[in-house]
C-alpha positions as CSV (number, residue, x, y, z in Angstrom):
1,X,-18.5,21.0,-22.2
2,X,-22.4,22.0,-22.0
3,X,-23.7,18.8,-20.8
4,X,-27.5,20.0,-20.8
5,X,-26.6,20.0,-24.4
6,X,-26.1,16.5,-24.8
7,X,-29.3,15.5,-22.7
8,X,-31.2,18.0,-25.1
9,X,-30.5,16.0,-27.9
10,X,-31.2,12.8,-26.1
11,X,-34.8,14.4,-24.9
12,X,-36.3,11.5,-23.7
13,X,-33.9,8.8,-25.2
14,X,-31.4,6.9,-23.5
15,X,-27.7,5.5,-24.0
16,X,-27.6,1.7,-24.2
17,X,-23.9,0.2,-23.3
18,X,-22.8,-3.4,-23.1
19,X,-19.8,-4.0,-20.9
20,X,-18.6,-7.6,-19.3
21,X,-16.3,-6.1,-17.0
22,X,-17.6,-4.7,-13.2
23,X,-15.3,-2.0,-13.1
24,X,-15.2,-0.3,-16.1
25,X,-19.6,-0.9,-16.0
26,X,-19.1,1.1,-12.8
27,X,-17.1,3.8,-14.5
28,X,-19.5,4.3,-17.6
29,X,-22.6,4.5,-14.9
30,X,-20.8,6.9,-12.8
31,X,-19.9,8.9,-16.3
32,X,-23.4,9.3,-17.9
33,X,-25.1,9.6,-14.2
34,X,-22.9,12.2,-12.9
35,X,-23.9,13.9,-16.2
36,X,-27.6,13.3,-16.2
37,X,-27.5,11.3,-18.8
38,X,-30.2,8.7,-19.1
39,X,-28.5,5.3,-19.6
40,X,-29.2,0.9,-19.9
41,X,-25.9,-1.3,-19.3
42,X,-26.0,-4.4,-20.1
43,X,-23.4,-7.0,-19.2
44,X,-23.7,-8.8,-22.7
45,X,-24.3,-8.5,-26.1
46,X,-27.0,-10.7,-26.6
47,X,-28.8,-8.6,-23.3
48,X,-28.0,-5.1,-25.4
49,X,-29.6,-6.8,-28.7
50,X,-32.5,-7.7,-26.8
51,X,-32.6,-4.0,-25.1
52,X,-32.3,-2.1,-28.0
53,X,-35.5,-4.2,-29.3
54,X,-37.7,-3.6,-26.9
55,X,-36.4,0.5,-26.6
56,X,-34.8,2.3,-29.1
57,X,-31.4,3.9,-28.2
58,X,-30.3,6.8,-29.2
59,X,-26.8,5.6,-29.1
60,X,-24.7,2.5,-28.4
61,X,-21.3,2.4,-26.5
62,X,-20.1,-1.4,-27.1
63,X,-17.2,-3.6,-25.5
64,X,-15.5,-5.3,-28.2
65,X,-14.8,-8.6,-26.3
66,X,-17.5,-10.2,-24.5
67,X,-18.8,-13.8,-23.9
68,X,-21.1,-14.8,-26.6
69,X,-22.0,-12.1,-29.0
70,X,-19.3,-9.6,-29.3
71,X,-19.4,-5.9,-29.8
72,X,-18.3,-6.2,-33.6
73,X,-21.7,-8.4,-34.2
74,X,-23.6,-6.6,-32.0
75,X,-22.9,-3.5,-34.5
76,X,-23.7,-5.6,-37.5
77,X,-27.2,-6.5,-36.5
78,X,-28.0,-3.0,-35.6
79,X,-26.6,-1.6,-38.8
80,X,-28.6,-4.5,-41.0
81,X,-31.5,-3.3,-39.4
82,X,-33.5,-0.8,-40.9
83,X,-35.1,0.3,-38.0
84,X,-31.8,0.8,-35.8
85,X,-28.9,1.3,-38.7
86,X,-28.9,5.4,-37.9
87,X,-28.2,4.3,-34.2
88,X,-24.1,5.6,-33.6
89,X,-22.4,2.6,-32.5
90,X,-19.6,3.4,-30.6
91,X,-16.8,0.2,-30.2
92,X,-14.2,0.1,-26.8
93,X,-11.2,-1.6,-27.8
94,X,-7.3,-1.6,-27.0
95,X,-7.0,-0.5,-30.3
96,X,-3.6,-3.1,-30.5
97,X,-4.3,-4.7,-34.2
98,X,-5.1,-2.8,-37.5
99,X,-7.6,-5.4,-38.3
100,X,-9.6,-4.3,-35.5
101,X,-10.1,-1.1,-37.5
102,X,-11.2,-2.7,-40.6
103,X,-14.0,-4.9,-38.9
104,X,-15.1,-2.1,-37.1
105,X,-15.4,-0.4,-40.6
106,X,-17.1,-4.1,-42.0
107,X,-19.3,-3.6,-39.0
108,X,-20.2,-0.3,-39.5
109,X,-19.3,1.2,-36.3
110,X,-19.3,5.2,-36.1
111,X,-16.1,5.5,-33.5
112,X,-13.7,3.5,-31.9
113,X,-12.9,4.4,-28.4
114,X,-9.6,3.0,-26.4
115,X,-9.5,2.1,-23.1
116,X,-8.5,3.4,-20.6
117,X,-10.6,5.8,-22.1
118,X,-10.8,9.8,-20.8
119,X,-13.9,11.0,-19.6
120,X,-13.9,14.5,-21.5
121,X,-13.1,12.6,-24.5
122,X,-15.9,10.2,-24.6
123,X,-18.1,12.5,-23.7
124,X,-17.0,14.8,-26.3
125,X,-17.3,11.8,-29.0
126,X,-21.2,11.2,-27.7
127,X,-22.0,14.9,-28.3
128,X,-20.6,15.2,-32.1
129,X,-22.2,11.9,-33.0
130,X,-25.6,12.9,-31.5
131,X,-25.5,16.1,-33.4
132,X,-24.8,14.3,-37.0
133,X,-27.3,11.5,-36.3
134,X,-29.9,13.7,-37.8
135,X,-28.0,15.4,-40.9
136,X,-26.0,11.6,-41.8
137,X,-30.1,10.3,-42.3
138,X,-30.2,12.4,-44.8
139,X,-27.5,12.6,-46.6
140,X,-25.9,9.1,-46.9
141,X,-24.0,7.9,-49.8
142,X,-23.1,4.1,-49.4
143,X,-21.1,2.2,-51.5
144,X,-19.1,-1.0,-51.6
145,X,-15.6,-0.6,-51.1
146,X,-12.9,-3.2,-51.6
147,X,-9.8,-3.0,-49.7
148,X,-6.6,-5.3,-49.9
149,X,-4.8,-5.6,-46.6
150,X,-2.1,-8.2,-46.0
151,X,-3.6,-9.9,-49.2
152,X,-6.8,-10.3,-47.4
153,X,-9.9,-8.7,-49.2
154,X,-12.4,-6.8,-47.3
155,X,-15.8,-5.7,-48.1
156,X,-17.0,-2.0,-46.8
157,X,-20.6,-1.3,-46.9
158,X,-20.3,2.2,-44.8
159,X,-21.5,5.5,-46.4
160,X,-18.1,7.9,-46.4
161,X,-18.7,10.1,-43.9
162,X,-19.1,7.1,-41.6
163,X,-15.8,6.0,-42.8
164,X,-14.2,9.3,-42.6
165,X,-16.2,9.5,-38.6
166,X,-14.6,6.3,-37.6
167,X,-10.7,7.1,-38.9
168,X,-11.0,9.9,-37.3
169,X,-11.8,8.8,-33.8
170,X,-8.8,6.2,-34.5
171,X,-6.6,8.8,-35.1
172,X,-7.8,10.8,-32.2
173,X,-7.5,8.2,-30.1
174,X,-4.0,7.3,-30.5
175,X,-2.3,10.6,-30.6
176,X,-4.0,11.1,-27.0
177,X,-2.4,7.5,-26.4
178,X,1.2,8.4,-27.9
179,X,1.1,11.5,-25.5
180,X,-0.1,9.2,-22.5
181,X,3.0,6.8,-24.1
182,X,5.6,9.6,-24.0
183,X,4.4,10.9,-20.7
184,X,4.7,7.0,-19.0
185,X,8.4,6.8,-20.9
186,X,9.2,9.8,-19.1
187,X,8.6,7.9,-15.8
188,X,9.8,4.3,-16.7
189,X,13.3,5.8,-17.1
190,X,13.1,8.4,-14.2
191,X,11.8,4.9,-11.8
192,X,14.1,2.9,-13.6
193,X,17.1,4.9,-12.0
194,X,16.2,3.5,-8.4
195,X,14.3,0.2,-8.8
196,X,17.7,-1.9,-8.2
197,X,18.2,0.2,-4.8
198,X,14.1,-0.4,-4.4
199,X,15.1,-4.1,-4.7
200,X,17.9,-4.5,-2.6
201,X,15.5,-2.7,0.2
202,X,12.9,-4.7,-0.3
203,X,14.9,-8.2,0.5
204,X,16.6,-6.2,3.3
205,X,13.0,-5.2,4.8
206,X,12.1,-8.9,4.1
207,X,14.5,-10.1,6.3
208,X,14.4,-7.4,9.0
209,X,10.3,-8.0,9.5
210,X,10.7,-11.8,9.5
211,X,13.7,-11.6,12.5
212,X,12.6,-8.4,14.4
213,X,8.5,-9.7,14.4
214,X,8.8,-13.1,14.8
215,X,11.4,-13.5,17.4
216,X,9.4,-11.3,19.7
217,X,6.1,-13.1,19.0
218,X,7.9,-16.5,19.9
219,X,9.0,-14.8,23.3
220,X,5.6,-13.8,23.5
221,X,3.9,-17.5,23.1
222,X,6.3,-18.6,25.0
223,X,5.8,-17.2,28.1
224,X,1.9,-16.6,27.9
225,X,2.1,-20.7,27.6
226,X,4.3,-20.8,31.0
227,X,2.0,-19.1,32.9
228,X,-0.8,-21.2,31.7
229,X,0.7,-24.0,32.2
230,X,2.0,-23.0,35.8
231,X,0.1,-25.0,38.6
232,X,1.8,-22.7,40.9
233,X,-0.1,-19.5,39.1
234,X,-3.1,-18.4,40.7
235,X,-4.4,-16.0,38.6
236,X,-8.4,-15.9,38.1
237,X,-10.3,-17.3,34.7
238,X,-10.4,-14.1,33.5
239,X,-6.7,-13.8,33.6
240,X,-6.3,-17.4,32.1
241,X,-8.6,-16.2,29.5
242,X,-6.3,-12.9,28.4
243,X,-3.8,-15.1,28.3
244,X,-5.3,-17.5,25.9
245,X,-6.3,-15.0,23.7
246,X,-2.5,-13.2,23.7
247,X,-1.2,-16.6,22.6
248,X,-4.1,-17.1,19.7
249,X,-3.5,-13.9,18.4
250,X,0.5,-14.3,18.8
251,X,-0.3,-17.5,17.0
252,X,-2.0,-15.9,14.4
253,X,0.0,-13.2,13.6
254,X,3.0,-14.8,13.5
255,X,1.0,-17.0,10.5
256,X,-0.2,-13.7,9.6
257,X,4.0,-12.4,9.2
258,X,4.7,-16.3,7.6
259,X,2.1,-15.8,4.7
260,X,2.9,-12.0,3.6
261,X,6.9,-13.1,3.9
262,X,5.8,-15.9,1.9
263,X,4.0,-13.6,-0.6
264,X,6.2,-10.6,-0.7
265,X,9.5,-12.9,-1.4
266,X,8.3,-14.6,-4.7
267,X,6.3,-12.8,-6.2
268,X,4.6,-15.8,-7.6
269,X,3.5,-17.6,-4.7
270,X,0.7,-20.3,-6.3
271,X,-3.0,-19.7,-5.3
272,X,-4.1,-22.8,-3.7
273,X,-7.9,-22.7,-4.3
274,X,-10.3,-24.4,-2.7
275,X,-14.0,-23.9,-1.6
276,X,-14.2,-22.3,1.6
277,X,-16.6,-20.1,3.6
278,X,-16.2,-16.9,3.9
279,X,-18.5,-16.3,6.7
280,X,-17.0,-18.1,9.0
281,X,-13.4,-16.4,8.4
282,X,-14.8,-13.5,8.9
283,X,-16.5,-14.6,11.9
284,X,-13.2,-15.6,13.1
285,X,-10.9,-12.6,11.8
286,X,-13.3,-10.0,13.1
287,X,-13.2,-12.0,16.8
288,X,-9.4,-11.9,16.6
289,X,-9.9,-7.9,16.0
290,X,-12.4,-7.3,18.2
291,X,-9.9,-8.8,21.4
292,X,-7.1,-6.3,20.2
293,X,-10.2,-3.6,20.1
294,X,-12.0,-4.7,23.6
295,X,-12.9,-1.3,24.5
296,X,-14.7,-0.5,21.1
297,X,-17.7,-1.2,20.9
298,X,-18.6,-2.4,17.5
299,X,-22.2,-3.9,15.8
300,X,-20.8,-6.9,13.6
301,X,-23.7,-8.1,10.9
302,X,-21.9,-11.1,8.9
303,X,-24.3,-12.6,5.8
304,X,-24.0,-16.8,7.1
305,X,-23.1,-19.1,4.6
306,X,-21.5,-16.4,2.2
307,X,-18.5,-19.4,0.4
308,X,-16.4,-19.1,-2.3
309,X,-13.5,-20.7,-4.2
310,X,-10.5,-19.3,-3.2
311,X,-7.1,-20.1,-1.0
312,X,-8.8,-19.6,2.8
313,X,-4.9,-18.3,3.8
314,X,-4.6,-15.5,1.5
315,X,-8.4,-14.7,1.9
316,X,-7.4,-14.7,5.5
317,X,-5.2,-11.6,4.9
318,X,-7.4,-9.7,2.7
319,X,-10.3,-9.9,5.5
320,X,-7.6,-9.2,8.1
321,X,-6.8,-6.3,5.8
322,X,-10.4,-5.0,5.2
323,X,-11.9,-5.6,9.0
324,X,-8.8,-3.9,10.6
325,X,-9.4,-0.6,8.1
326,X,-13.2,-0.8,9.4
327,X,-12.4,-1.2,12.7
328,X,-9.8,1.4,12.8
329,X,-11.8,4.0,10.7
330,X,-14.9,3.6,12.8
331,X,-13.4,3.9,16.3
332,X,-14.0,7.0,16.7
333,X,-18.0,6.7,16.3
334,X,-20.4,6.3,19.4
335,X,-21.0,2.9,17.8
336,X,-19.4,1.3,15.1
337,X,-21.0,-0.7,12.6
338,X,-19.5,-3.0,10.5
339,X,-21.2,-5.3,8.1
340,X,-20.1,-8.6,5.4
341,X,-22.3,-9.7,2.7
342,X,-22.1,-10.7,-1.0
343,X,-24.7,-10.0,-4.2
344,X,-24.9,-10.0,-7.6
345,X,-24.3,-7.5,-10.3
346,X,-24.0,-7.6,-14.1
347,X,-24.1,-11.8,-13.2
348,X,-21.2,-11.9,-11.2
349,X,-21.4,-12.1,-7.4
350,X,-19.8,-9.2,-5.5
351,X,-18.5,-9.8,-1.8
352,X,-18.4,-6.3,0.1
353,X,-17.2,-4.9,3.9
354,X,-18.5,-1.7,5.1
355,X,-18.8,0.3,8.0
356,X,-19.9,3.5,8.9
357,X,-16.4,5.1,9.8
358,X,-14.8,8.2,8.7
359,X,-14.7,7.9,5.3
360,X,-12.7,8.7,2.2
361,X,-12.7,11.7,-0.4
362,X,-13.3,9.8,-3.7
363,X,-11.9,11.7,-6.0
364,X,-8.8,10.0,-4.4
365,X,-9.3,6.7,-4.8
366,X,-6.8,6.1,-7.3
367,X,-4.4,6.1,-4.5
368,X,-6.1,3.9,-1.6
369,X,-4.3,0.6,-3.4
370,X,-0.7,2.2,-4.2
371,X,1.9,1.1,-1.3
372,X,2.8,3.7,1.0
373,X,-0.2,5.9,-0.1
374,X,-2.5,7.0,2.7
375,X,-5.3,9.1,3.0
376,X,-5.5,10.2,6.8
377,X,-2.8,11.4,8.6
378,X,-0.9,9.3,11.2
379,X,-2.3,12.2,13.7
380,X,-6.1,10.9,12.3
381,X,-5.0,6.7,12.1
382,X,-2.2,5.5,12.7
383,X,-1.1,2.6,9.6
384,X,1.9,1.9,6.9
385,X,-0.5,2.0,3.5
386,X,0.5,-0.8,2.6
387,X,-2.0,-3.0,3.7
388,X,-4.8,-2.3,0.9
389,X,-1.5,-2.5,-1.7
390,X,-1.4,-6.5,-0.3
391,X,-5.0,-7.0,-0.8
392,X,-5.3,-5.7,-4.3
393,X,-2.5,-8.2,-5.2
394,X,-4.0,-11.1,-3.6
395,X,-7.6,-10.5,-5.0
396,X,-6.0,-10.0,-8.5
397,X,-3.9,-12.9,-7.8
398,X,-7.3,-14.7,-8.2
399,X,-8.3,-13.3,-10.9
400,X,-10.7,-10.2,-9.2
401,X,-10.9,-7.0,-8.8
402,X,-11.4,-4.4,-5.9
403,X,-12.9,-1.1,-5.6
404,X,-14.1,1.2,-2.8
405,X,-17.1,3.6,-2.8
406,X,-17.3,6.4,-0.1
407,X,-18.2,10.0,1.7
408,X,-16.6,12.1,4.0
409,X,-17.9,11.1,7.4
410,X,-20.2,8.4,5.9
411,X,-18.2,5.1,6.2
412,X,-17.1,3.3,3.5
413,X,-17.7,0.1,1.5
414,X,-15.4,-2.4,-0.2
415,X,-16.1,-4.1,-2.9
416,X,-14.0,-7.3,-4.7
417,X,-15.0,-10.3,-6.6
418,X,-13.0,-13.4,-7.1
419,X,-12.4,-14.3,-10.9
């Protein structure tokens, strides 16, 4: 696709698009920027209303369901507005009820879009609207029309070709779902085959990290407490005070092994939430790493007073999770900086690691939260990748997502909200 053709026909307009959720905001900014498309997102529909007011779009990219005004009535007020009714409207929607279709069409939307929606095809749905904006203010022929559906009667106020624009993008849209539908068939019943044996390992691993990991780590306490407690022991402080530090981190590991045995067996493990700050765990868990990393030397900048509402044990293991990766991908610099903060983005506040390690290629990010998936070699860092799998499943767990942003050589940032 010529994408100097679509900003030509923009010049110096822009795309306005309201979109509740974080990631999929993120996507459709990385979409129009990486295209130099000029672009407004807006996290609501009463903020895009108010956007298109003050600035004219030249089109609209909508999320159906939003807080407060929806995408279907943010349509309709731009359509029953004489100033903004030749504005295309596109609507994002799971597409999962005909009567989505036939509000879109009461709205009068110009395309529906599903989601997960592909990047080609979007972009190939914003070109052939912005080329019959011009031609459809011309020729328009609008008309009631009265449909029965499921002994329902709906009014249509939508010229035809609007009509005609809209089935169409519904029909595109779901034969490029049925062949995504046939395609994932294809793999339930190949991964169907083995998910019993993937089972029975799974319990089996269960068991074999609980007895082979904790049994050592008790020996471990164990005998670091002897020698503490030994009068006859002369060692200096700074022995005493390796010793104390083996047994906290035995300590805390073997509540580390407790809580992901815990997690891993049920599946279902309840989320005990309370308020809790998350400065000071990760005050703590980055102390912890840093005595397992002595000879690294690493510049720690932790945001105080950063709390949420969340269960502090489970938030324990994603920061264990998150701070080990920074550690580990950052040794290798002179000095390694890793920082913790939070902010706020599209209203919702955004807690974030980073450091200034080696780095990730993004276009394979899609594979840092799969189990077993890494992106270094063991030769690089060592690791099982299955660490990031756990944290993804806790932070969802809570009702938030996680992504990651980074460059080759440039460090790399974390990113996760909490519901």
């Amino acid at each position: 696709m010529n994408m100097q053709t679509i900003k030509s026909i923009i010049g110096n307009g822009y795309i306005l698009a309201a979109e509740d959720s974080l990631v999929q905001a993120k996507k459709l900014e990385q979409i129009l920027a990486n295209n130099a498309i000029k672009f407004v997102i807006c996290s609501n529909g009463e903020e895009a209303y108010r956007q298109a007011q003050l600035e004219m779009p030249t089109l609209v990219i909508s999320d159906i369901i939003m807080p407060g005004m929806n995408g279907y009535e943010l349509c309709r007020l731009l359509k029953s507005d004489i100033q903004t009714k030749h504005i295309p409207v596109i609507l994002l929607t799971s597409l999962q009820d005909p009567h989505d279709i036939i509000k879109g069409l009461q709205a009068g939307a110009d395309a529906f879009i599903s989601k997960p929606y592909d990047e080609n095809f979007l972009l190939n749905r914003i070109k052939y609207l912005l080329q019959n904006t011009e031609s459809d203010k011309v020729q328009s022929d609008v008309g009631k029309v009265n449909l029965l559906f499921e002994n329902v009667n709906y009014e249509i106020n939508s010229d035809k070709k609007q009509i005609i624009d809209l089935l169409l993008s519904v029909y595109e849209a779901a034969v490029l779902r049925n062949n995504e539908l046939l395609s994932i068939k294809t793999q339930l019943e190949e991964s169907n085959q083995s998910l019993k044996q993937a089972n029975d390992d799974l319990t089996s691993f269960a068991h074999t990290v609980s007895h082979d990991l904790k049994s050592p780590l008790a020996a471990i306490m164990g005998f670091s407490e002897l020698l503490v407690l030994n009068n006859r022991c002369q060692s200096c402080s700074e022995e005493f005070s390796y010793m104390d530090a083996i047994n906290k981190s035995s300590k805390n590991m073997l509540n580390l092994i407790n809580d992901l045995l815990n997690f891993a067996k049920s599946g279902k493990v309840e989320v005990e939430k309370t308020e809790i700050n998350l400065s000071e765990i990760v005050k703590e868990v980055a102390s912890e790493i840093a005595q397992r990393n002595s000879k690294q030397e690493v510049q720690l900048e932790i945001e105080n007073e950063v709390k949420a509402v969340a269960d502090p044990k489970l938030l324990r293991i994603v920061f264990d999770n998150l701070l080990g990766n920074a550690f580990k991908y950052s040794e290798k610099k002179e000095k390694s900086l890793v920082s913790f903060g939070q902010s706020v983005q599209f209203g919702k506040t955004i807690y974030w690691i980073k450091d200034n390690g080696a780095g990730f290629d993004p276009s394979k990010s899609d594979k840092l939260f799969q189990p077993f998936q890494r992106l270094h070699s063991s030769a690089e860092f060592k690791g099982t990748g299955v660490g990031l799998s756990t944290v993804k499943r806790i932070i969802e767990r809570h009702g938030g997502q996680i992504w990651a942003e980074s460059e080759i050589g440039l460090g790399s940032t974390f990113y996760f909200t909490l519901g």
